[in-house]
VOMIDO-254021 format. One line per field, with one value per residue (C-alpha): residue number from 1; residue in one letter; z, y, x. Coordinates in pm, whole numbers, plus 50000, padded with zeros to 5 digits. Each point is the difference from the previous one (the first is absolute). Layout:
BEGIN
seq (NUM; ...)
type (a; ...)
zz (Z; ...)
yy (Y; ...)
xx (X; ...)
END
This chain:
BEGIN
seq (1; 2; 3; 4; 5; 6; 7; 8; 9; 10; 11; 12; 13; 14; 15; 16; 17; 18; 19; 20; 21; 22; 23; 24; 25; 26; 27; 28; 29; 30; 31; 32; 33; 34; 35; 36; 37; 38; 39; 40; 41; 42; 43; 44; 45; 46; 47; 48; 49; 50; 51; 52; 53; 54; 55; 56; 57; 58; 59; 60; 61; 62; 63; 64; 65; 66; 67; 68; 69; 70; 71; 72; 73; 74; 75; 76; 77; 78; 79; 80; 81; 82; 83; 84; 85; 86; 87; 88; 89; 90; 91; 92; 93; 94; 95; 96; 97; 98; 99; 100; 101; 102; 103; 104; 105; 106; 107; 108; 109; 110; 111; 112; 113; 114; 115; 116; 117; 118; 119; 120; 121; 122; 123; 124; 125; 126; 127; 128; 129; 130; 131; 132; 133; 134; 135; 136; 137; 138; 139; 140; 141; 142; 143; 144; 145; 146; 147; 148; 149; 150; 151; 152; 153; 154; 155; 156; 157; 158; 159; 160; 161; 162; 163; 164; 165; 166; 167; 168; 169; 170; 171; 172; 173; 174; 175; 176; 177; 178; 179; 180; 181; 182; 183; 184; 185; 186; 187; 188; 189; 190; 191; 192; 193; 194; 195; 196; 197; 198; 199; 200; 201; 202; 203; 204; 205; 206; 207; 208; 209; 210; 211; 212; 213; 214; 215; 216; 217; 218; 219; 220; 221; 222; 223; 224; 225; 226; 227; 228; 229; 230; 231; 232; 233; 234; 235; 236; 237; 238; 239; 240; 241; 242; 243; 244; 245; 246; 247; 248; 249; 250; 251; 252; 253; 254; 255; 256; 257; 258; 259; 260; 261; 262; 263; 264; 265; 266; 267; 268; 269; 270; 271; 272; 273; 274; 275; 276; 277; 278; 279; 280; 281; 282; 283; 284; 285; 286; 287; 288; 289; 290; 291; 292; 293; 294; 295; 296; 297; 298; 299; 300; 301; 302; 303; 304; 305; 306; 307; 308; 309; 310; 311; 312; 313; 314; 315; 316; 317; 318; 319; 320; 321; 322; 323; 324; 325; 326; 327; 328; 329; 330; 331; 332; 333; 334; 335; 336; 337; 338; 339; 340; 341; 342; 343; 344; 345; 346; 347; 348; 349; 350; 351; 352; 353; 354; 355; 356; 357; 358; 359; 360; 361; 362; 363; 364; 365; 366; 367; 368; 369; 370; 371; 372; 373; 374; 375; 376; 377; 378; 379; 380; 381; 382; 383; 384; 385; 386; 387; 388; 389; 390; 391; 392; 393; 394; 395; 396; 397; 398; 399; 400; 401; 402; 403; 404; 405; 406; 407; 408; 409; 410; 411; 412; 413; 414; 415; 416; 417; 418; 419; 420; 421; 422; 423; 424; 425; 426; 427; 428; 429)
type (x; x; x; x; x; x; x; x; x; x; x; x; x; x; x; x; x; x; x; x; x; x; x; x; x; x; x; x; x; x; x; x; x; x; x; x; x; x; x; x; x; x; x; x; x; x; x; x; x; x; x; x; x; x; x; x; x; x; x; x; x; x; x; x; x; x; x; x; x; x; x; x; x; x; x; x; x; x; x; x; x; x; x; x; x; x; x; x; x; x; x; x; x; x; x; x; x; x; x; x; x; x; x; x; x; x; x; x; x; x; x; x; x; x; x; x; x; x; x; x; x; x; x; x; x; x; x; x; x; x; x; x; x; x; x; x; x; x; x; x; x; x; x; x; x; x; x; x; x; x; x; x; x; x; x; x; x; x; x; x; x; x; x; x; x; x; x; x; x; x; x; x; x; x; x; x; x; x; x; x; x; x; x; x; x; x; x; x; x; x; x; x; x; x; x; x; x; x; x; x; x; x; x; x; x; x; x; x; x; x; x; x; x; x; x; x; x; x; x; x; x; x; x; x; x; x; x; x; x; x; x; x; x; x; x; x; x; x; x; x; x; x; x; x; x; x; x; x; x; x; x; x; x; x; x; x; x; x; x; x; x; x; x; x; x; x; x; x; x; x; x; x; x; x; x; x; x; x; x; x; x; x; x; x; x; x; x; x; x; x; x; x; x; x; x; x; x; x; x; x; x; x; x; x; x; x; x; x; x; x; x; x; x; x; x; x; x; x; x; x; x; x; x; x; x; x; x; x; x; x; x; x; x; x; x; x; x; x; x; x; x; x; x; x; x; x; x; x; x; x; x; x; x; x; x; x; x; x; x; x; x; x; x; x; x; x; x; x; x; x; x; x; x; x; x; x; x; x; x; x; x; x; x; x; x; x; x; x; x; x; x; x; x; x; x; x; x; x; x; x; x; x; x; x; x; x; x; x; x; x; x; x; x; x; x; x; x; x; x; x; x; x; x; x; x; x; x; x; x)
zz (50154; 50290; 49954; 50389; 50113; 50218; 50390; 50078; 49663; 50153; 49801; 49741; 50118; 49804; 50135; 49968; 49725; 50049; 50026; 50175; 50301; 50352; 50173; 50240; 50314; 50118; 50363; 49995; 50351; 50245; 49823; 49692; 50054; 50211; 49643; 49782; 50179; 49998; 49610; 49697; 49764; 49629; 49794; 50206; 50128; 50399; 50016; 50134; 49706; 49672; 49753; 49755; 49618; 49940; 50257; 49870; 50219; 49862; 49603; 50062; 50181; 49649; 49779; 49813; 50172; 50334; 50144; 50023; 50364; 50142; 50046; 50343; 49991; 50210; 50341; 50005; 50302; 50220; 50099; 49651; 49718; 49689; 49715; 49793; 49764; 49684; 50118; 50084; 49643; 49804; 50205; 49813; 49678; 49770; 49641; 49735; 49866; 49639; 49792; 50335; 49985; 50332; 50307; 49981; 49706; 50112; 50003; 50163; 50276; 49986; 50099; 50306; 50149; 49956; 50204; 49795; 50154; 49693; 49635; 49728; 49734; 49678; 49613; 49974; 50380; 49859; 49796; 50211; 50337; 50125; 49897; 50168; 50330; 49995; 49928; 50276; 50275; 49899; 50037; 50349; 50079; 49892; 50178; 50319; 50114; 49924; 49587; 49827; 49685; 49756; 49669; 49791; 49932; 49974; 49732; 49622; 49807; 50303; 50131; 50089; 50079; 49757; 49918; 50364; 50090; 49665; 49779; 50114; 49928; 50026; 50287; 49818; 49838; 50304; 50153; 49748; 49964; 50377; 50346; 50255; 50162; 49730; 49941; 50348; 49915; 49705; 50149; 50323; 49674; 49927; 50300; 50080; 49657; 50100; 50385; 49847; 49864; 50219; 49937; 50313; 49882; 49670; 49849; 49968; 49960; 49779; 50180; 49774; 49783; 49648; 49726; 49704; 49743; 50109; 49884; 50170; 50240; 50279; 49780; 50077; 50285; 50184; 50168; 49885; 49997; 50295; 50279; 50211; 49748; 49951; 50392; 50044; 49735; 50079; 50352; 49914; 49796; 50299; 50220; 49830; 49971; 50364; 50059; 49819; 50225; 49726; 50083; 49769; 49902; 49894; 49751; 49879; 50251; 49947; 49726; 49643; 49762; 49916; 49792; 49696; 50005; 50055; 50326; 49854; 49754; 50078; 50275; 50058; 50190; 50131; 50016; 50212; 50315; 50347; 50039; 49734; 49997; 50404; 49822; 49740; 49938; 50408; 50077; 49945; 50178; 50289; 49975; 49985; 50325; 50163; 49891; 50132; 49676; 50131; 49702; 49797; 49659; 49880; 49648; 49797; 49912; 50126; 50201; 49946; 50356; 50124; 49897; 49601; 49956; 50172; 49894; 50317; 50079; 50110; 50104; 50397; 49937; 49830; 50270; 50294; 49793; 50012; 50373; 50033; 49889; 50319; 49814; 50230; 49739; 49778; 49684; 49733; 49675; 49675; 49816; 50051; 49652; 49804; 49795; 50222; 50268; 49795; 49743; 50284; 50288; 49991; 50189; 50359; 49994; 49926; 50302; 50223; 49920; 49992; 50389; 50148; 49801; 50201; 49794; 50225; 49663; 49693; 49714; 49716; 49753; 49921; 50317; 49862; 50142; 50335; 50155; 49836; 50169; 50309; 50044; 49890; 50303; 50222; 49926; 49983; 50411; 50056; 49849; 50164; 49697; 50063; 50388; 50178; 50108; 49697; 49866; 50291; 49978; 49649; 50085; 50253; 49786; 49736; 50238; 50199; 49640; 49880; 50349; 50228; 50307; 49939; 50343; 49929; 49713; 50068; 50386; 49886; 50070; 49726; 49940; 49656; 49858; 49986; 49740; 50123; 49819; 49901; 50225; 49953; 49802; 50228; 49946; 49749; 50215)
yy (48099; 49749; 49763; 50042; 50258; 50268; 49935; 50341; 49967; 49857; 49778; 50159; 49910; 50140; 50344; 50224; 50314; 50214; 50299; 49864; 49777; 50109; 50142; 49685; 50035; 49772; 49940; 50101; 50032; 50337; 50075; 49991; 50191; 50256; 50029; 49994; 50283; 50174; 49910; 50263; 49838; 50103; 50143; 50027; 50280; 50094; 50054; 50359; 50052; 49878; 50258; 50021; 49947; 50387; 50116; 50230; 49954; 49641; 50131; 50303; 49814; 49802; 50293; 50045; 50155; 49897; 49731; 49699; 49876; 49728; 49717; 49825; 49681; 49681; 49948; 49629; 49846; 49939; 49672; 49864; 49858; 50051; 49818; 50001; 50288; 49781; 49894; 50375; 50116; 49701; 50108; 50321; 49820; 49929; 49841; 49859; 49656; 49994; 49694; 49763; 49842; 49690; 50128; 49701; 50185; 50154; 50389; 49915; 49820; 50205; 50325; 49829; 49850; 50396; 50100; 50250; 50188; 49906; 49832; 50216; 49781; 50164; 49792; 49796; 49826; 49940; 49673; 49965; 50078; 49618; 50051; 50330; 49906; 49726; 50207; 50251; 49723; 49832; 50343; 50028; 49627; 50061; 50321; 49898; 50335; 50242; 50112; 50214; 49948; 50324; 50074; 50296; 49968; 50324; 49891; 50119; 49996; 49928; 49681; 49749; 49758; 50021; 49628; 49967; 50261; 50033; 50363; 50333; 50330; 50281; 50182; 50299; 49812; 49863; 50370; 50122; 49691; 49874; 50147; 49964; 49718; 49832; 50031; 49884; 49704; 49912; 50062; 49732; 49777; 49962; 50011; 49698; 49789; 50194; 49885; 49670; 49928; 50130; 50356; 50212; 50370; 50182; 50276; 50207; 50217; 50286; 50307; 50258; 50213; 50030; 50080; 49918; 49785; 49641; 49839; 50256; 49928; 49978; 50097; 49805; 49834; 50316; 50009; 50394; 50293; 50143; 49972; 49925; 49735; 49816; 50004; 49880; 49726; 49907; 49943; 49783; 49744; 50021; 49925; 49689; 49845; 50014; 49898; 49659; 49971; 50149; 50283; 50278; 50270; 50338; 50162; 50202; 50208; 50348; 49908; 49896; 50169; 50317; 49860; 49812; 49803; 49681; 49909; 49640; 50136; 50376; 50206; 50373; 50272; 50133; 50413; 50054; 50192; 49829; 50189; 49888; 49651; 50056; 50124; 49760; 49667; 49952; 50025; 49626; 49891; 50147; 49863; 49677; 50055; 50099; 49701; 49780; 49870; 49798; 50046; 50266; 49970; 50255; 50087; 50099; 50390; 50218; 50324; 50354; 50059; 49689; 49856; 50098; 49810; 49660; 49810; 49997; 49629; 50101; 50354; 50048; 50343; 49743; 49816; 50271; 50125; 49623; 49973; 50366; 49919; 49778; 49674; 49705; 49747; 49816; 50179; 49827; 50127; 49943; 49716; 50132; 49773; 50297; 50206; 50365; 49819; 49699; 50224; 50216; 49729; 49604; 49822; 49980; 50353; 50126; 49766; 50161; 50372; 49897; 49841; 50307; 50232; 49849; 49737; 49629; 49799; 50029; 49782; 49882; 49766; 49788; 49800; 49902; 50380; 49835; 49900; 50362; 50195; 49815; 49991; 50384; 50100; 49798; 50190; 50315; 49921; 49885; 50319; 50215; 50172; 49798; 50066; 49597; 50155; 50119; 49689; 49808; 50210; 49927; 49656; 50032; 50171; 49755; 49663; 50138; 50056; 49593; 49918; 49959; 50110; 50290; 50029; 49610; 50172; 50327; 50070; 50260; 49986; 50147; 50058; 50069; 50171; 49758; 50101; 49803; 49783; 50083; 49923; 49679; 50134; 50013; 49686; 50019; 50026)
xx (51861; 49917; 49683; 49977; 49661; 50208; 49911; 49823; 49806; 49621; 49833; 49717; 49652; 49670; 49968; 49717; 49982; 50292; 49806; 49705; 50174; 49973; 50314; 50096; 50117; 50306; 50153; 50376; 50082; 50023; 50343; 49908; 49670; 50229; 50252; 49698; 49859; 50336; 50063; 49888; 49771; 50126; 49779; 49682; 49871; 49863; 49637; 50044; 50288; 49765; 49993; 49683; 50041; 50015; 50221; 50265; 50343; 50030; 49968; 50191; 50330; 50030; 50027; 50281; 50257; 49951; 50137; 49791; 49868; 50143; 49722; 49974; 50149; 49963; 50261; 50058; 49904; 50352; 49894; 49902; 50192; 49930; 50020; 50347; 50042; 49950; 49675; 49887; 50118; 49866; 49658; 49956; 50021; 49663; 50130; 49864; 50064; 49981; 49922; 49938; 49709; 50054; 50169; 50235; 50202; 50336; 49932; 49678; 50213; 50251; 49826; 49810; 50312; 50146; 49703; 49850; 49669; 49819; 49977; 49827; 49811; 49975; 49857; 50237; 49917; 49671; 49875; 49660; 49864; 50071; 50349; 50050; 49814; 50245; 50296; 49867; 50001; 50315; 50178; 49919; 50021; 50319; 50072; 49898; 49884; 49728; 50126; 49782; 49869; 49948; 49847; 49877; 49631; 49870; 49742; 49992; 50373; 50154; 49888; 50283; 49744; 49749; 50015; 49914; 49773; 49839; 49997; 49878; 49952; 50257; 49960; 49891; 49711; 49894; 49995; 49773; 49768; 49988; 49944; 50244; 49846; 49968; 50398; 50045; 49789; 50183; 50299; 49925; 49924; 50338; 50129; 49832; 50185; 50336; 49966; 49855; 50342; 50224; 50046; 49968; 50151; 49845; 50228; 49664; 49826; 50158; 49919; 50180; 49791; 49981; 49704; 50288; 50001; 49879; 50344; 50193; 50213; 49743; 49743; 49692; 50132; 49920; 49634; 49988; 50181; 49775; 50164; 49675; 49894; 50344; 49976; 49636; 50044; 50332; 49939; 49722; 50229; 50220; 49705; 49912; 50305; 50035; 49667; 50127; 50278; 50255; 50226; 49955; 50281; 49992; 50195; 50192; 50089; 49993; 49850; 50095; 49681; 50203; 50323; 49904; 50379; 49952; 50219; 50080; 50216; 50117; 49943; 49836; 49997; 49694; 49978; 49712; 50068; 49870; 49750; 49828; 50054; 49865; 49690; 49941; 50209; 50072; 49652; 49879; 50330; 49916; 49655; 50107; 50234; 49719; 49814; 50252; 50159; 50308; 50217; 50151; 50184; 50238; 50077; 50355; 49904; 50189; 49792; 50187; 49806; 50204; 50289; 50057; 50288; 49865; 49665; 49741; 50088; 50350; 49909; 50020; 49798; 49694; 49979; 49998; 49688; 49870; 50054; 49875; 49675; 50002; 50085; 50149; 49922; 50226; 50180; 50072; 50237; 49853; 50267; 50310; 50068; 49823; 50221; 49924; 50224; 50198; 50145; 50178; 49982; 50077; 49829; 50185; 50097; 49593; 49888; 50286; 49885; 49580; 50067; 50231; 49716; 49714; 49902; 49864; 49937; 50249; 49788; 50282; 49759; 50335; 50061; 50330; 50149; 49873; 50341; 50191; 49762; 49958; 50373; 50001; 49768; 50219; 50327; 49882; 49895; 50305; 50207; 49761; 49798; 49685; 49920; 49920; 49688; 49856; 50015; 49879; 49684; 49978; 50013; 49755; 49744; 50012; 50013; 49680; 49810; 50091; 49866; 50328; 50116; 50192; 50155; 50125; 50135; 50149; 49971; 49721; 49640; 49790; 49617; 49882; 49722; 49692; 49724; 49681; 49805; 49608; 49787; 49791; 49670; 49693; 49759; 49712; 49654)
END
């Protein structure tokens, strides 16, 4: 790998929120306006085309049994170059770097000269919130472009920044104690110590549903079993971290509460028909579409509705009922590292079938798979199985949420949801 930044790589400046910042307009030129106008933009939907959360053709064309609908991908402007396929590929990639602890060590470096989207810092990144924010900033120094930088803080047992951020209640406990503004208070709280060291995407909040045993596998990371209340306080957490300036994530798409298999080791098929999973476990997922939410996580079960024999992050029937919902946002996998997909997948061949599936972000929390499955997603272009402009919208989806140009990128303009801030509190009389 070349020390050398790639020429059509743009230098990484301090952008605003992801989700917050303003859609900028940029003079191209009459022939590029002319293609632009001429050009399909993937994934996003016309005004006069937008289908509500609880419109029926989208759920119904993802059934099992019929074939699932082909999602509207991005035409490349004619006059633009993008960048090489390496650099596309290694854009859809968000993985973890496990032990490193300065961003001069050699994975660290490593994975920013690939040109991954994004580093995901887990425990063992952490030895105090000096030493992360350093870390953070180092990454991207080194980087030279807009990197995002993920952890999982949903607060309670999982809390990958708890030395940072401090402890905090599960999210159960803080559904039956607190009100939802309250929740998006706290949640703003630490979104403030993630963005203060670096951190600008949050793998939370947990919007599956579950009234289980706390330890269970979701358990009391789940706001509630109600579908209204997992919603309500859900979308609160979500709401504060962006009011911080922290990209928030929901997961697990469609929804992890009913299997009590834990994903990280085995995987699980879920019975439940779509119809009800429209009813119940869908419900605060298409909440949070409506909300805005910019980013989607899907889990390993696998949905007898769906695709039985392939866990939702590599099922293209899981996400046509993500992007049915309306979604233009960014979907993530859950770690393709977790047993549900490693034990039948490696590595490069799980990235290759999450990015044909639908999949912009494929998270692996061992950053040494980075070159396998970059160089995976780069062959299976060139032999035809991965279409060139499903992975340049990939691309594009995940450069435009680190704060980069995606057309620079990819030849494709994209526009992601934006969940707005809170508005500044009215002055005390």
């Amino acid at each position: 790998m070349s020390d050398r930044t790639p020429p059509h790589v743009r230098a990484s400046r301090a952008p605003a929120p992801r989700h917050a910042r303003p859609r900028t307009t940029r003079s191209r030129g009459v022939l590029l306006v002319l293609c632009a106008l001429l050009s399909v933009g993937g994934g996003t939907l016309a005004a006069d085309d937008r289908r509500g959360p609880d419109a029926a053709r989208p759920l119904a064309a993802v059934s099992r049994g019929a074939p699932a609908p082909a999602a509207p991908t991005p035409s490349p402007t004619p006059t633009c170059t993008p960048a090489p396929l390496e650099a596309r590929a290694a854009a859809t990639l968000v993985v973890g770097l496990p032990g490193v602890v300065r961003a001069d060590e050699p994975l660290a470096q490593d994975v920013v000269r690939l040109g991954v989207g994004g580093v995901f810092l887990s425990e063992s990144n952490v030895r105090s919130g000096a030493q992360v924010a350093e870390l953070s900033a180092g990454l991207r120094a080194a980087a030279g472009r807009p990197l995002l930088v993920a952890t999982d803080e949903e607060s309670g047992r999982v809390a990958l920044m708890r030395d940072v951020v401090g402890a905090g209640p599960s999210p159960r406990r803080l559904a039956q104690r607190e009100s939802p503004e309250q929740v998006r208070a706290r949640a703003a709280a630490t979104g403030r110590a993630l963005a203060a060291v670096g951190v600008d995407l949050d793998l939370a909040p947990v919007l599956d549903l579950d009234d289980g045993p706390s330890g269970g596998v979701i358990g009391d990371r789940s706001f509630s079993a109600d579908p209204a209340v997992a919603s309500r306080y859900g979308l609160a957490y979500a709401a504060g971290l962006a009011d911080a300036g922290v990209t928030p994530t929901v997961k697990h798409f469609p929804g992890h509460g009913r299997s009590r298999v834990d994903s990280h080791r085995a995987s699980d098929v879920v019975t439940a028909g779509l119809d009800e999973l429209t009813a119940s476990d869908l419900v605060p997922f298409r909440d949070a579409v409506a909300a805005g939410v910019p980013v989607v996580m899907l889990n390993h079960l696998q949905y007898a509705a769906l695709d039985p024999d392939l866990p939702a992050s590599l099922s293209p029937r899981a996400y046509a009922l993500l992007r049915g919902t309306g979604f233009t946002g960014v979907a993530i996998t859950d770690s393709v590292g977790m047993g549900a997909v490693n034990l039948r997948w490696d590595f490069p061949e799980a990235a290759v079938q999450a990015v044909t599936a639908g999949a912009d972000a494929v998270l692996a929390t061992d950053g040494t798979q980075a070159v396998r499955m970059r160089d995976a997603l780069v062959d299976a272009v060139r032999s035809g199985r991965l279409p060139e402009a499903r992975l340049s919208e990939a691309a594009a989806r995940v450069t435009a949420l680190a704060g980069g140009d995606p057309a620079a990128v990819s030849c494709v303009d994209v526009e992601l949801p934006r969940q707005a801030p809170a508005p500044a509190p009215a002055p005390t009389p």
